[in-house]
N, C-alpha and C positions, 0 to 999 in steps of 0.2 A: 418276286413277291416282297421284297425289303426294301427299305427305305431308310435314308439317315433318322438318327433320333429326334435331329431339329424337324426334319420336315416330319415327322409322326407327330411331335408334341403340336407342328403348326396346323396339323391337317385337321378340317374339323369333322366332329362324331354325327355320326346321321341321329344317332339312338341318343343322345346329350343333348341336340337343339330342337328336340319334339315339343310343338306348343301342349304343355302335359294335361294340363285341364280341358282342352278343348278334347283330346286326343280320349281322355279318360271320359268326357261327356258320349263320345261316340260307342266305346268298349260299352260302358254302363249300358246304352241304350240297347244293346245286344241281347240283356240280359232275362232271358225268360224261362226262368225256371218252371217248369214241370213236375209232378209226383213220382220222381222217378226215385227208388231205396237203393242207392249204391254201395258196395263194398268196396269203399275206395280205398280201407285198409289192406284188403286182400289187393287191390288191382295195382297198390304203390309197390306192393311185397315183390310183385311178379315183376314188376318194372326194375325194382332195384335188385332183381334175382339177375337179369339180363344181362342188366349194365355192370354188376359184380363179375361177373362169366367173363363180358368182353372185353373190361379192362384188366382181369388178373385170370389167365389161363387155370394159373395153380388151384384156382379154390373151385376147378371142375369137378372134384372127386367130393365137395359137399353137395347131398340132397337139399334141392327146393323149398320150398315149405308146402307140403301136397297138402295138408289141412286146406291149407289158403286156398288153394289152386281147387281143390272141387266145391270149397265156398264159391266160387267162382263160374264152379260148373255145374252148381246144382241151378242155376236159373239160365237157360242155354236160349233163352229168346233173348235176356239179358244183355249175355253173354255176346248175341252175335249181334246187337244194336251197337254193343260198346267195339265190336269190333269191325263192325261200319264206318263209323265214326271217324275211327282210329286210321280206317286207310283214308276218308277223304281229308285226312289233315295233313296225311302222310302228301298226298297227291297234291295238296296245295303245298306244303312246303318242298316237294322236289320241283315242281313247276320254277316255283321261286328261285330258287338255289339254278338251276340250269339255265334263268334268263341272267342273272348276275348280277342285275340291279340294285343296287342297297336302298335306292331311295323307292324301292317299292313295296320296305318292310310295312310302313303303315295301313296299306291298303289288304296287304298279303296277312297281316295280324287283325282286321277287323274281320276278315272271311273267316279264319278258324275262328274267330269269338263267334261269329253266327253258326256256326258247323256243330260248335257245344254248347247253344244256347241253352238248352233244355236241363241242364248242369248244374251244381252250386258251383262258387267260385273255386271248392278246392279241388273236385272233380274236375273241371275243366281245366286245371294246372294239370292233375297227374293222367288225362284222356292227351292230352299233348305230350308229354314226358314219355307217354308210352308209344306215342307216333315215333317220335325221337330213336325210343329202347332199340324198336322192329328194326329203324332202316340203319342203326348202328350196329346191331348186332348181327343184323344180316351181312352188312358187307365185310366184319369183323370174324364173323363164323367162314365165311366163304375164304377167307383171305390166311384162316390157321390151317383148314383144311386140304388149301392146293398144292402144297407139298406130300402128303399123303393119299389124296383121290383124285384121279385123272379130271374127275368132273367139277367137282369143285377146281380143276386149274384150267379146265373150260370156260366155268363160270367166269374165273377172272379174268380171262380174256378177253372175252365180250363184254363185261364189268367195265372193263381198263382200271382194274386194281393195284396200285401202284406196290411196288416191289417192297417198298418200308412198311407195308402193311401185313405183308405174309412173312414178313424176318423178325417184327418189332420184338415178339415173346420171347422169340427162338434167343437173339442176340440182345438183348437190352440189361442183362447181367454183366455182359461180356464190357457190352460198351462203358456200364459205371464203372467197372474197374481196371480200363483202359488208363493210359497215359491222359493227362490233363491236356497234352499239347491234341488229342486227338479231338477228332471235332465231329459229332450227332450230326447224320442226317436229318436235312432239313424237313424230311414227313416223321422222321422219330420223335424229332422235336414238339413238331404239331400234336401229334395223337397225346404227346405227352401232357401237353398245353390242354388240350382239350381233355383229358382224363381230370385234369386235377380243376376244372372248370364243371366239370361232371358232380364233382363231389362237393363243390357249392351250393349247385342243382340240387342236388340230393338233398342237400340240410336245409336248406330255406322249403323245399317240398316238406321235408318231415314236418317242421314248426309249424306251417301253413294249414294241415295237417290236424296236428294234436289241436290246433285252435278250435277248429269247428267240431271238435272230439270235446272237449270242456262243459262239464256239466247245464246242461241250461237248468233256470229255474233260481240260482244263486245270485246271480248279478245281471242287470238289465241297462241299456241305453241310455237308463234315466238317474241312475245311482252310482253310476262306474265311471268315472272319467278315464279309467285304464282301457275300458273295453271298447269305448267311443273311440279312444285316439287309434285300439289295436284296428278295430273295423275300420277306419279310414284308412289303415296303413293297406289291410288285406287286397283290396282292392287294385290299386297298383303293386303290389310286390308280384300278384299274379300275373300283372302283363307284363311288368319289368323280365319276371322267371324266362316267361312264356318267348317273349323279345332275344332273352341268352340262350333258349335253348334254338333259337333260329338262328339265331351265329352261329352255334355248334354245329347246326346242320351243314351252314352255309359254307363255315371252312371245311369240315370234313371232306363234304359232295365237291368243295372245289379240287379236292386230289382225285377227283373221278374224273375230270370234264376238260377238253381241250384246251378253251378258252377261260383264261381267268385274270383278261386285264381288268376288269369290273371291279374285281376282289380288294378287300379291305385287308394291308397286311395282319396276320392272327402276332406276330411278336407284339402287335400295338393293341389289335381290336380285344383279343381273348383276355389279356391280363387286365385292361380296360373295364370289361363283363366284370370280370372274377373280383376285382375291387368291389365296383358298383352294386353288386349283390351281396356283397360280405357285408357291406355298407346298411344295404335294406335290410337284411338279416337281421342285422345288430339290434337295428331300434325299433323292430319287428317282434323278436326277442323278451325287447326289454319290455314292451306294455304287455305281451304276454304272462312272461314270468308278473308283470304285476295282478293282470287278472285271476292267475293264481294263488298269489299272495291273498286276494279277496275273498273268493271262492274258499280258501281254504278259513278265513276267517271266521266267515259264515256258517259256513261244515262246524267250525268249533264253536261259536257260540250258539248254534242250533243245536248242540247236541249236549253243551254246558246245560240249557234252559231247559232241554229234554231232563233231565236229572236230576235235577233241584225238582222239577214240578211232579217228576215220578216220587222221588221222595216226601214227597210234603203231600202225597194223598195213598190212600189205604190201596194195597193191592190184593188182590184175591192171591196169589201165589209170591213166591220169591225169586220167580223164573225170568219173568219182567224185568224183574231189577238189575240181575244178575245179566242178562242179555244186553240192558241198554251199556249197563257199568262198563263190559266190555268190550262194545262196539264194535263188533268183528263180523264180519259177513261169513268167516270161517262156522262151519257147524257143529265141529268137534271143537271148542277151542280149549281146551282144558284135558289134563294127563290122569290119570287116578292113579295112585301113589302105591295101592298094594298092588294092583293089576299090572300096569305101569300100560295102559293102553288108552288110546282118547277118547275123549266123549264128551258131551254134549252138558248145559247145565240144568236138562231135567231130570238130570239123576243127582240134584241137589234140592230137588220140589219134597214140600214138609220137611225141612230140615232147618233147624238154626245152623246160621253160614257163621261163619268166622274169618273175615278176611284177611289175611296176615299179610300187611303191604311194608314192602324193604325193599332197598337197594339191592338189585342182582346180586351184588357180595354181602350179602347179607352172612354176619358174624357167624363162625363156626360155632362157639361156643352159645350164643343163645338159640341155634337149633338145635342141640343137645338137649337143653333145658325143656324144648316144647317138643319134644320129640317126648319125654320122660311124660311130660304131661298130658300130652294128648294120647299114650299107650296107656294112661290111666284106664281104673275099671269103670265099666259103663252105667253107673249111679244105677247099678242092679236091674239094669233094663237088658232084654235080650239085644238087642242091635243099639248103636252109638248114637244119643236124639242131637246129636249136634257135627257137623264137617267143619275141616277147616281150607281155604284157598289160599296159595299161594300168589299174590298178585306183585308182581318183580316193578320197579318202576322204574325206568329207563330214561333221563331228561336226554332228548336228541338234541337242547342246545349246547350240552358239553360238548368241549372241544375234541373231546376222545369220542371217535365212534365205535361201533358194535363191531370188533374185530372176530378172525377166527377164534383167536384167545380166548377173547371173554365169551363164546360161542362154546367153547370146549369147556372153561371153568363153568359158566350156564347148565348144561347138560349133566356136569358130574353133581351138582349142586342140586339139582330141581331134580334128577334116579336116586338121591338117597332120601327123600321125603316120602313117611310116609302117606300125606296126607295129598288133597288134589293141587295142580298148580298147573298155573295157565302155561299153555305149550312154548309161547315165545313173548317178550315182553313187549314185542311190536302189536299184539291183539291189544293192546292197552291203549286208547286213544289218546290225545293230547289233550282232549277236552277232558278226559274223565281222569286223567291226572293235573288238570288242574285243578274239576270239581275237589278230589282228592286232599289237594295244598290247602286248597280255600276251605271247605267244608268240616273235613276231619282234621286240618292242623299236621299234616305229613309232611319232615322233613328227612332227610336225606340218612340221617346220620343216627337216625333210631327209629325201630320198626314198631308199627302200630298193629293194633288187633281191632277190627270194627265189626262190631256183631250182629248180624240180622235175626231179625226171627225169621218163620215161617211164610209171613208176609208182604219179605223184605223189608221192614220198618227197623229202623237203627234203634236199636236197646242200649248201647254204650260204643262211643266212638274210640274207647280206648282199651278195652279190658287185658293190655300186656299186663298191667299195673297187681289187677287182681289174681290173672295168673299166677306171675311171681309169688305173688305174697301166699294165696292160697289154695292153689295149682286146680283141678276140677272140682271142687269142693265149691268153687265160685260160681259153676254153674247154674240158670241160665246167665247169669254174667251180665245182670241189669243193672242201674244205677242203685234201685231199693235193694238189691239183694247185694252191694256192695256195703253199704250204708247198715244194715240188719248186721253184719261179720266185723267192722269195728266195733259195734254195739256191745257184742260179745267180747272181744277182746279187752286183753291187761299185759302191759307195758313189762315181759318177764323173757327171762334168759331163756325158756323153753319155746315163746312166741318170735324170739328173732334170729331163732336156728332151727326152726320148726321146718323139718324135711332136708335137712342139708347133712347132718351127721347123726345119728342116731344114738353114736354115745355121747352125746353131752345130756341127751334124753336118761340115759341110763345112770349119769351123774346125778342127774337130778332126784332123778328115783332112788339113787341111794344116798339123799341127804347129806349131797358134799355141797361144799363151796363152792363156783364155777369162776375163774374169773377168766375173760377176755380181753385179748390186749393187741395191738398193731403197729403198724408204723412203719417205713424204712432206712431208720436209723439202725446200724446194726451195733454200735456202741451201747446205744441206749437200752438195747432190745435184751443182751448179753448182760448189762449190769442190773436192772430190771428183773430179769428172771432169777440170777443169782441171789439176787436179796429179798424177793418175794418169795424164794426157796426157804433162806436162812430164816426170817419172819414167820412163815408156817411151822419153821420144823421148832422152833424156840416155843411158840405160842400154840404147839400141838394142836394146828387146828387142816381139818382133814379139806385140804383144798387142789381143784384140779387145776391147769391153766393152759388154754389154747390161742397161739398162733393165726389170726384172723388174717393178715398182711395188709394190704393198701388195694382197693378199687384200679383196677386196671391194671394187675400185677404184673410187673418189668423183670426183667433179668436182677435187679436188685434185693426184690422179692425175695426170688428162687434160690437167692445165695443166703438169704439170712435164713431160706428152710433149710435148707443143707448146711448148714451152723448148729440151727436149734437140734437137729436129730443127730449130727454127731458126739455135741457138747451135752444130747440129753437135758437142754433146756425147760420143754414142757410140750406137750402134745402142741402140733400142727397138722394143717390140712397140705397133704404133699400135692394134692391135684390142683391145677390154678384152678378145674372149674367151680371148685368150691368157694374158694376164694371168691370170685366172680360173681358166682351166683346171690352169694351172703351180702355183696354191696348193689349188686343190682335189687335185691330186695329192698333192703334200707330205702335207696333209689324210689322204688316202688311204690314204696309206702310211704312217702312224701309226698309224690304227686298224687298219689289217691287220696291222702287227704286234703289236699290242695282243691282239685277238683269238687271238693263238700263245703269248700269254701273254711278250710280251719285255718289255723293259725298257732303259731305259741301264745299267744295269748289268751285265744278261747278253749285252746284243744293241749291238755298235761301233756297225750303222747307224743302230740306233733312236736312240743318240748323235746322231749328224749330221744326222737328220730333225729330231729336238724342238731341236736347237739354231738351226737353218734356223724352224724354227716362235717359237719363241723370239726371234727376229731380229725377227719379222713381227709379234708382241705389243707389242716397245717401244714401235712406232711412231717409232722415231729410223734414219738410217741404219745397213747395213750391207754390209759383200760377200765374197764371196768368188771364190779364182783358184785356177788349176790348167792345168798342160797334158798333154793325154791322159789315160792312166789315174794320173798322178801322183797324191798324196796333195792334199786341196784346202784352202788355207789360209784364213781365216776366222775376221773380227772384225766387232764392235759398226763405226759409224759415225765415232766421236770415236776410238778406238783405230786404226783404218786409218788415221785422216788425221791422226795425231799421227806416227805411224809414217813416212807420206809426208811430210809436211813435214819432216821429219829425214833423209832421203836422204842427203845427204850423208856422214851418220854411217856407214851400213851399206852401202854401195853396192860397197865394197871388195870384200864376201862375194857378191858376183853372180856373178864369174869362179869363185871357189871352189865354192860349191854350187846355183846358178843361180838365178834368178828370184826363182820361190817359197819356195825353201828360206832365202834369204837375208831375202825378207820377215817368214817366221814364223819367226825369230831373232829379229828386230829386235821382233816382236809377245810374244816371249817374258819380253822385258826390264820389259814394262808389268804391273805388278801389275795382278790382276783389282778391279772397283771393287766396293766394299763391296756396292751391291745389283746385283745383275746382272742378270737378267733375268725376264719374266714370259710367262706361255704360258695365251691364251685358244682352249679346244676347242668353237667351239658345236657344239650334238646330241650331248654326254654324255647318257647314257639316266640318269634319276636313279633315285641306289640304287651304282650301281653306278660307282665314283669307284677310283683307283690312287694310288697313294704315286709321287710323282716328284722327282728330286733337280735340283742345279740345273744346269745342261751346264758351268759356269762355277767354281765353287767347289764343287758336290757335296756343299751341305749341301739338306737336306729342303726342299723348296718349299711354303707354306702355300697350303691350299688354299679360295679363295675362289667363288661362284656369283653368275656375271654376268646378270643381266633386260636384255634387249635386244628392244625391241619391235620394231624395222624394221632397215634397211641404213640409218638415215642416220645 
């Protein structure tokens, strides 16, 4: 059965010089399908149960898949047409295979095409494959078993099963870890050859497969140039398949059969196959994977346009919206936070929603904060008129995927909420996180809060803003009811620590001074409080002073807190979330006004926010004082304490206009310094940028875009 290499490379291919178009004009004409509903998922499962079995003994001790198998047996007329079929293909290819002829594959491949006429194409691949399974695993079953049942070594007698066939399992360990010099029986070789030409079979069957599984209704003949080129590939990869798995038979059966000068050496013909169809595979494959790419297109922008058009018309409930937002065919898709059990979201029907959308790691520290605020009391109603959902957004084009890790930090993150949150962030479609990006302005790196009413109708696409600033007290958390709570406010030492520490509340109440100051110089911070000490205690004026820190406090922070309390500098906040808290307000309270469209120029307090913001940018000291609802005075770091260290100078003007008034006298004196100051906002939504002047001199602030990869 060998032959030199030259004369294999010269010898020409029966299955390579088929006039193809002619060949595939005849297959085509075969084709007459019938209303026949096959489970051809089930009947490939059984097939590749088979041929798993016969080429790896070891994986006998795995069960079948019996689902499959009585999907299969609950239609037993079905059943037994398919398995009709199945032996007259089996009959035409042992016919074949025992006259030896190679040049009769073409006539011998237009009989089984008329045998499955009544088929679609991919059935009629795997109604062959399973001809294939039968006569391999029968001679494969018979050939383990004659070492241990007399009758089965009966069988192979009369068989003429050749002897490499009932040792291959037994010894094929032995042999790979033999000496190099030893040398594979030439049927070991074969089955070997033909196993791993099996599992080409297999793959281009699967693909062939999934194709005609592919949604219809998405993409059509006339729109798809992917699915036009995959349907002309379909067609011949089936007879190409159909063509290998008659070689498979053809060498197998020839270790059955006396004569086999006819035969096509398998060291030339099998690797030959196994190119040629990894070949078809490939570009089989690839227009596949593009029909998919389409289809999935589609799927997204049909369910973008679903959502935009749900939103822009009145809904009777907020179950709608909540259904489409999530797109999930799951029924439960969502956890409830006190229960900790799934359910569904019409147990969010008559309720104002609150979407809480962040990155799966979403900051420890601002779940604290809305934890505080959503355990608020229930605006004196027996039950809560408002939920909130956690919707996690997940980009699957990051290059990091959804590991066990972030599967584990996931689960410990979304058990201590109390509120609802969707079960996994794959129920989040790709469309509805893009609606998401595009619609509400969600970026990665700062969690939004989007609030529906009852109706699903968006009342405010952002109200973190309002939280912060005036925790459920902002409820229903509309644009006019955000707009009515500026109204009311004044620009006072009580409104920009309101709910963070309660004694600076009780400072106030008792008529002291308050001043606040930060920064993380600790030089500055230490000579600062010393001489703002000396200054009160000379000018006997009753003043308290706390420790604010810097926005995003660092290890740098933490040391100048543990300075200030050992050195008894002035009251600080020892917990960073306070710290935190007090700048994400600030924060907060910029972009809500921003969003009303204010300004320093049209709006005093947007003045006093971005100037406070402005302070926290330099990164150099700052503070400011005030007592009660007085006016709050307020300077850079080096200006306070240039100001303090001259005491002497102005201290005269204390009895005249008190305190403060005489400080910001004295602060008036100091020309502003040529560069004044700078003001970093992360989570500007880009595109969308404002012209800002400077709090300081009032000429135009250039505006620059800072890349900051982490907090440190």
């Amino acid at each position: 059965m060998t032959m030199g290499n030259t004369e294999m490379m010269d010898r020409e291919q029966p299955h390579d010089s088929l006039p193809r178009v002619g060949v595939m004009t005849d297959i085509i004409a075969t084709d007459l399908p019938e209303n026949i509903t096959i489970n051809v998922r089930s009947l490939l499962c059984i097939v590749k149960d088979i041929l798993k079995y016969a080429i790896s003994p070891s994986d006998l001790e795995e069960q079948p898949e019996f689902d499959l198998l009585r999907g299969m047996n609950n239609n037993p007329r079905l059943l037994k047409l398919l398995a009709h079929d199945i032996l007259r293909i089996r009959t035409e290819i042992l016919c074949y295979t025992e006259s030896g002829d190679p040049w009769e594959e073409q006539e011998v491949a237009k009989r089984i095409f008329i045998t499955v006429s009544r088929y679609s194409w991919e059935v009629k691949l795997v109604m062959v494959l399973a001809a294939f399974a039968v006569n391999y695993g029968d001679c494969l079953l018979t050939s383990q078993l004659n070492m241990v049942n007399p009758m089965a070594t009966s069988i192979s007698v009369l068989k003429q099963l050749p002897i490499g066939l009932s040792v291959l399992h037994h010894n094929e360990q032995n042999i790979s870890s033999s000496s190099t010099n030893t040398k594979k029986s030439s049927e070991t070789e074969l089955i070997n050859a033909i196993s791993k030409l099996i599992q080409s079979i297999l793959s281009i069957t699967e693909t062939i497969v999934e194709f005609f599984e592919l949604p219809a209704g998405y993409i059509t003949d006339d729109d798809s140039s992917s699915l036009s080129r995959a349907t002309l590939l379909i067609q011949p990869a089936v007879y190409w398949t159909i063509q290998c798995i008659m070689a498979c038979i053809s060498q197998f059966n020839g270790l059955l059969i006396v004569s086999d000068q006819m035969m096509e050496p398998w060291e030339f013909s099998l690797p030959s196959w196994d190119h040629k169809i990894d070949r078809i595979h490939g570009n089989l494959s690839h227009e596949i994977n593009s029909c998919r790419q389409e289809i999935e297109h589609k799927k997204h922008k049909q369910v973008h346009e679903n959502l935009v058009e749900l939103f822009r018309t009145t809904q009777a409930y907020n179950t709608k919206i909540l259904k489409a937002l999530l797109c999930t065919k799951d029924a439960l898709p969502l956890i409830d936070g006190s229960s900790k059990i799934r359910v569904g979201v019409e147990a969010l029907r008559r309720k104002t929603v609150m979407l809480l959308i962040s990155d799966p790691q979403i900051c420890h520290a601002e779940l604290i904060i809305l934890e505080q605020i959503y355990n608020d009391v229930h605006l004196g109603k027996p039950e809560r008129p408002y939920e909130m959902i956690w919707l996690p957004v997940h980009d699957t084009t990051q290059s990091m995927g959804w590991t066990d890790t972030r599967q584990h930090e996931f689960d410990r993150v979304r058990s201590s909420m109390p509120w609802y949150s969707l079960y996994h962030p794959s129920f989040l479609d790709p469309a509805a996180i893009q609606f998401i990006k595009e619609q509400w302005h969600f970026e990665k790196k700062k969690p939004i809060i989007v609030v529906l009413d009852q109706q699903g109708k968006v009342t405010c696409q952002n109200a973190i803003h309002m939280m912060w600033i005036w925790g459920i007290t902002a409820f229903p958390f509309t644009n006019i009811r955000e707009a009515d709570l500026w109204d009311s406010e004044k620009w006072t030492i009580e409104f920009i620590v309101n709910g963070i520490d309660p004694t600076v509340l009780d400072w106030i109440r008792e008529d002291k001074f308050v001043c606040l100051y930060g920064g993380e110089d600790i030089n500055w911070v230490r000579i600062f409080a010393t001489t703002m000490q000396r200054v009160v205690q000379e000018s006997k004026t009753n003043l308290e002073m706390l420790y604010v820190g810097k926005s995003n406090p660092k290890e740098q922070v933490k040391n100048i807190i543990d300075i200030i309390m050992k050195e008894r500098l002035s009251h600080c906040w020892q917990d960073p979330m306070s710290i935190r808290f007090f700048w994400d307000r600030l924060e907060s309270m910029w972009y809500s006004k921003l969003q009303h469209t204010r300004s320093i120029d049209n709006d005093p307090m947007m003045r006093e926010i971005t100037t406070m913001l402005t302070f926290d940018g330099s990164g150099d000291g700052w503070a400011i004082l005030t007592k009660g609802s007085g006016e709050i005075v307020k300077a850079h770091g080096s200006k306070m304490l240039e100001v303090l260290a001259k005491f002497n100078e102005w201290k005269t003007n204390i009895e005249q206009h008190g305190f403060a008034q005489a400080i910001a006298r004295a602060l008036d004196t100091y020309p502003s310094h040529e560069h004044c100051s700078c003001l970093v906002l992360p989570g500007m939504t880009p595109g969308k940028t404002h012209e800002l002047s400077c709090t300081e001199c009032g000429r135009p602030m250039e505006l620059y875009t800072l890349y900051q990869c982490c907090d440190n």
